[in-house]
Structure formats: structure tokens, C-alpha cells
C-alpha positions as CSV (number, residue, x, y, z in Angstrom):
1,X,0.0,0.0,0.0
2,X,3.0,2.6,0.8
3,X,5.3,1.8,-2.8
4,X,3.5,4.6,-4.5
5,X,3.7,7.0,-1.5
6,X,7.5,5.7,-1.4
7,X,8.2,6.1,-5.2
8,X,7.2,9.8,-4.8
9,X,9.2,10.4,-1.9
10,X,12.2,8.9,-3.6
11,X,11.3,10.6,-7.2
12,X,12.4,14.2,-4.9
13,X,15.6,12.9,-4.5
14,X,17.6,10.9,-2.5
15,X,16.9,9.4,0.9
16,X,17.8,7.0,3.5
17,X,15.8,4.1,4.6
18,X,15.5,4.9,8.0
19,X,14.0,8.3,7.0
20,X,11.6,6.7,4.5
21,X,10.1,4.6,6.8
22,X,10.1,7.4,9.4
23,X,7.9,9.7,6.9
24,X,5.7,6.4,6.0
25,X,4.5,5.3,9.2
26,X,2.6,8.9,9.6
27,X,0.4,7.8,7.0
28,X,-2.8,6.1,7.2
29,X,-4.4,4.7,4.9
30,X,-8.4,6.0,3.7
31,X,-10.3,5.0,1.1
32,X,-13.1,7.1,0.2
33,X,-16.6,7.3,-1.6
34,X,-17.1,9.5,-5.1
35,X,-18.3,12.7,-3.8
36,X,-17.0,12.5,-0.3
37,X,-15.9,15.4,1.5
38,X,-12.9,15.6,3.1
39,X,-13.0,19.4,4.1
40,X,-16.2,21.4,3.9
41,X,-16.1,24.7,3.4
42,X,-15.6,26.8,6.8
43,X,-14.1,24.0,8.3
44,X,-10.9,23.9,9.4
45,X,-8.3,21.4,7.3
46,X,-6.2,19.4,9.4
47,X,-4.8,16.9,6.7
48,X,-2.7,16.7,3.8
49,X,-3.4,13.2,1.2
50,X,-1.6,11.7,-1.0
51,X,-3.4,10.2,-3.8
52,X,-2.6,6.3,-4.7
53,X,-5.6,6.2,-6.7
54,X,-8.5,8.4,-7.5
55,X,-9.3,11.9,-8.0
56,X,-9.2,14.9,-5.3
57,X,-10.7,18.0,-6.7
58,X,-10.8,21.4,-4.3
59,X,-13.9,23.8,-5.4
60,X,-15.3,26.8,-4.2
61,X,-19.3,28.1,-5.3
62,X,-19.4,31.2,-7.0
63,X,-22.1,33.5,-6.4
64,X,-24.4,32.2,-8.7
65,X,-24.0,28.5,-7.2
66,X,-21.9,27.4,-9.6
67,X,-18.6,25.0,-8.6
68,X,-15.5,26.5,-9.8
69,X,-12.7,24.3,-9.9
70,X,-9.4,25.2,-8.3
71,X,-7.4,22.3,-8.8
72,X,-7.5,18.6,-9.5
73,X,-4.5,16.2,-8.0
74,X,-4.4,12.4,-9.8
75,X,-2.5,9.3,-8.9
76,X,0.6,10.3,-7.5
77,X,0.4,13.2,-6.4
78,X,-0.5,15.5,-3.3
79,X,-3.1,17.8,-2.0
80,X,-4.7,19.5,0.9
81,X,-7.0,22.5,1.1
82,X,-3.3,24.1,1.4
83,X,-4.1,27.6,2.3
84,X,-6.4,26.4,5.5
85,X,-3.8,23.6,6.6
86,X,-1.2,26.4,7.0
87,X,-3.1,28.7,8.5
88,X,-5.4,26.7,10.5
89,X,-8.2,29.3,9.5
90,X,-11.2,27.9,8.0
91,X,-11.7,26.8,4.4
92,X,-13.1,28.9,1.3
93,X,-12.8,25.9,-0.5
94,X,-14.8,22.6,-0.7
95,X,-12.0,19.6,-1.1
96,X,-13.4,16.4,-2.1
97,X,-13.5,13.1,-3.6
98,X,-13.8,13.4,-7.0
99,X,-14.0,9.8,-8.0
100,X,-13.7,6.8,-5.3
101,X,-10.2,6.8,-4.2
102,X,-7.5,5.2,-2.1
103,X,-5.4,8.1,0.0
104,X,-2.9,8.0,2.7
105,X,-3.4,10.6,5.2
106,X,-1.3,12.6,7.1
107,X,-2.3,14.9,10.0
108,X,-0.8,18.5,10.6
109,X,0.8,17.9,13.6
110,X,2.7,15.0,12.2
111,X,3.2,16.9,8.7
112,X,5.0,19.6,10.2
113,X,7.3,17.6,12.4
114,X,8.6,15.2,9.4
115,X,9.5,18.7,7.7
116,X,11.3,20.3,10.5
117,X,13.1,17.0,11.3
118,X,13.7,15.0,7.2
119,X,15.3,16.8,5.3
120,X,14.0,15.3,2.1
121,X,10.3,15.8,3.2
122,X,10.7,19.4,3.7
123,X,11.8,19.5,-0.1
124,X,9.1,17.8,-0.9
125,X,7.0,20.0,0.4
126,X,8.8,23.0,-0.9
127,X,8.5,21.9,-4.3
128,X,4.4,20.8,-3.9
129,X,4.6,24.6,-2.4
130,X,6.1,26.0,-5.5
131,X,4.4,24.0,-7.6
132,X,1.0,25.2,-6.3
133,X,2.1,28.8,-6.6
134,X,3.3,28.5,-9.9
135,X,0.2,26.7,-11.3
136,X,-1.7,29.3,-9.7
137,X,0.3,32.2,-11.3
138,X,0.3,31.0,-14.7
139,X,-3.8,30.1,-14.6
140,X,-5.0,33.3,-13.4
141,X,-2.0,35.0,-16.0
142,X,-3.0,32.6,-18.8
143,X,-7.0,32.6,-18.0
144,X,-7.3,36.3,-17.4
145,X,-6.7,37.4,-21.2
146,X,-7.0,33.9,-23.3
147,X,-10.0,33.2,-25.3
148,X,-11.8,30.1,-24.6
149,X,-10.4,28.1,-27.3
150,X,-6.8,29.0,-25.6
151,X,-8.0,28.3,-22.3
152,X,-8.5,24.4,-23.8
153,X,-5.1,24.3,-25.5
154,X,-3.5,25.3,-22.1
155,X,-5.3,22.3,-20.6
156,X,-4.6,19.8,-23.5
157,X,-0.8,21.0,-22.8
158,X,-0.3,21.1,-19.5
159,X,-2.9,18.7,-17.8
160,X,-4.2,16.5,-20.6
161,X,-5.0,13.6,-18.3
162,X,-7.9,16.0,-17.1
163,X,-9.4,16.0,-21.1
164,X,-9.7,12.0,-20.2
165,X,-10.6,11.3,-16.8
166,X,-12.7,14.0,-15.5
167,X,-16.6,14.8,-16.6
168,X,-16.9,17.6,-19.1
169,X,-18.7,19.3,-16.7
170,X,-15.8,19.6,-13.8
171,X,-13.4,20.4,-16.8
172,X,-16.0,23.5,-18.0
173,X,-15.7,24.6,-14.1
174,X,-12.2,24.4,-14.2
175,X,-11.6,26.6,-17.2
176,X,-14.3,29.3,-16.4
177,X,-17.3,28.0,-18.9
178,X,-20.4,26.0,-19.3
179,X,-20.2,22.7,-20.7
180,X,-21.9,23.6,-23.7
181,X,-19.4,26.0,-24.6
182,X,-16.5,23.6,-23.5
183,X,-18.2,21.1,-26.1
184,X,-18.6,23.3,-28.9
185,X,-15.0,24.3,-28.2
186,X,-13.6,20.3,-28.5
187,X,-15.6,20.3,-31.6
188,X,-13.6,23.3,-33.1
189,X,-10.4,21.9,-32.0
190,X,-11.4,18.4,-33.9
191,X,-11.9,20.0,-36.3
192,X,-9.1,22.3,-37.2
């Protein structure tokens, strides 16, 4: 159950056994429902997952009540409702279970310790840290003055697994759009 989580840990660079096992054991494995939540908005997030298999997708509601999609992490990868785990203030976004998944679970507490005291966990956080803001900086950048049509290329560049496994619907949330424009939009793409 923990060779995924350990591949990852060891795909960030070198590291010792001893300290593998160290950052493996605060883990715990959860599997989860499609749907479920795992921090509701106004709540406070106390967890970080890694994802063996599934989908996590973090959302807020606009005022209109519609879901606009922040982020999606697949296989392999990290998330939390970041901004409310550091802060330990309560969420503005909804983070759940996009599809049924199998996570391991870390709590804050724990989280923190492993990156005061492993070296090679703190980089790992760094770089999820980095990552987060630079996917961040180049959506708002890229979304705020692209065209719809761009707004798919960037997808189909950058995240393409997201074209394949998640519902048109989430994807149109994601990029700012219905789902009928998002479809008329594929359509054009196919064919160009």
C-alpha cells in the first residue's frame, strides 16, 4: 500500500531508509466514496493526502452557485485545502473526492514535524509549495486574457490527463465556462 507513496518520496531525490520509513508510518491509509468530502467549506483542514488512486478535486461556489474548480490532483500526487492547513483558518474551499479513491493521510501535527526534522520531506513539500504557486500564477496569467479556445489548449498541454478522466462538466468549471461551450470548443479543436 505505501510503494506509491515511497516512489514519490524517492522521485524528490535521495533518501535513507530509515527516513523513509520514518515519513511512511505517519500515514494512514483511507479510502473514500465519489463525492465525499474531506474538508467542507468553513471548516478547518487538518490533513494533507496523497493520492494512490482516485481523484481529489478542491472547489469553491461562486455567487451564482456554480462550482468553480481550483485544482485537480491524480495518482501520485499531493493535496490538501493548502491555504487552510497552513493557516489553521477555516476553508473557502470545498475539497473532495472526485472519484472513489484510495489516499494516505497525514495529519498537521505530524506533517509539520517530518518537515522540521527530514530533510527530504521538507523538499518535498517546498517543491508541492512551488508548484502550487506557480500553477496558480500561470492560470490566473494565462486565463485572465486567453480566449476560450486558448483556455482548452493550455489544458490539453499542460494537464491532458484531465481532457480523459474527468466529466466535461468539472473540466468547464475548471476553465471558467459551461459545458456547452466547453463542447462546442472540442468540436472546433477536432476539427481544425
Amino acid at each position: 500500500m505505501y510503494q506509491e507513496l515511497e516512489k514519490h518520496i524517492k522521485s524528490h531525490g535521495k533518501i535513507g531508509q530509515k527516513e523513509l520509513q520514518q515519513i511512511t508510518a505517519c500515514f494512514k491509509p483511507l479510502k473514500t466514496d465519489r463525492n465525499e468530502m474531506l474538508c467542507n467549506i468553513g471548516q478547518t483542514c487538518k490533513y494533507f493526502y496523497f493520492i494512490r488512486k482516485g481523484c481529489l478535486r478542491m472547489y469553491e461556489i461562486d455567487t451564482k452557485g456554480n462550482k468553480v474548480t481550483g485544482y485537480f490532483a491524480l495518482e501520485d500526487s499531493i493535496m490538501s485545502a493548502i491555504t487552510s492547513f497552513v493557516l489553521q483558518k477555516p476553508s473557502r474551499d470545498f475539497l473532495v473526492s472526485h472519484e472513489a479513491s484510495e489516499l494516505l493521510v497525514i495529519g498537521r501535527e505530524d506533517f509539520f514535524k517530518l518537515v522540521d526534522t527530514v530533510p527530504q520531506f521538507a523538499t518535498i513539500y517546498h517543491q508541492f509549495i512551488e508548484f502550487a504557486f506557480i500553477h496558480s500564477q500561470m492560470r490566473i496569467y494565462s486565463f485572465l486574457g486567453m480566449e476560450g479556445i486558448d483556455k482548452l489548449k493550455w489544458v490539453m498541454e499542460h494537464e491532458p490527463k484531465l481532457l480523459s478522466r474527468i466529466s466535461s462538466k468539472a473540466v468547464a468549471s475548471y476553465l471558467g465556462m459551461t459545458n456547452s461551450t466547453l463542447s462546442k470548443l472540442r468540436a472546433k479543436l477536432n476539427n481544425m
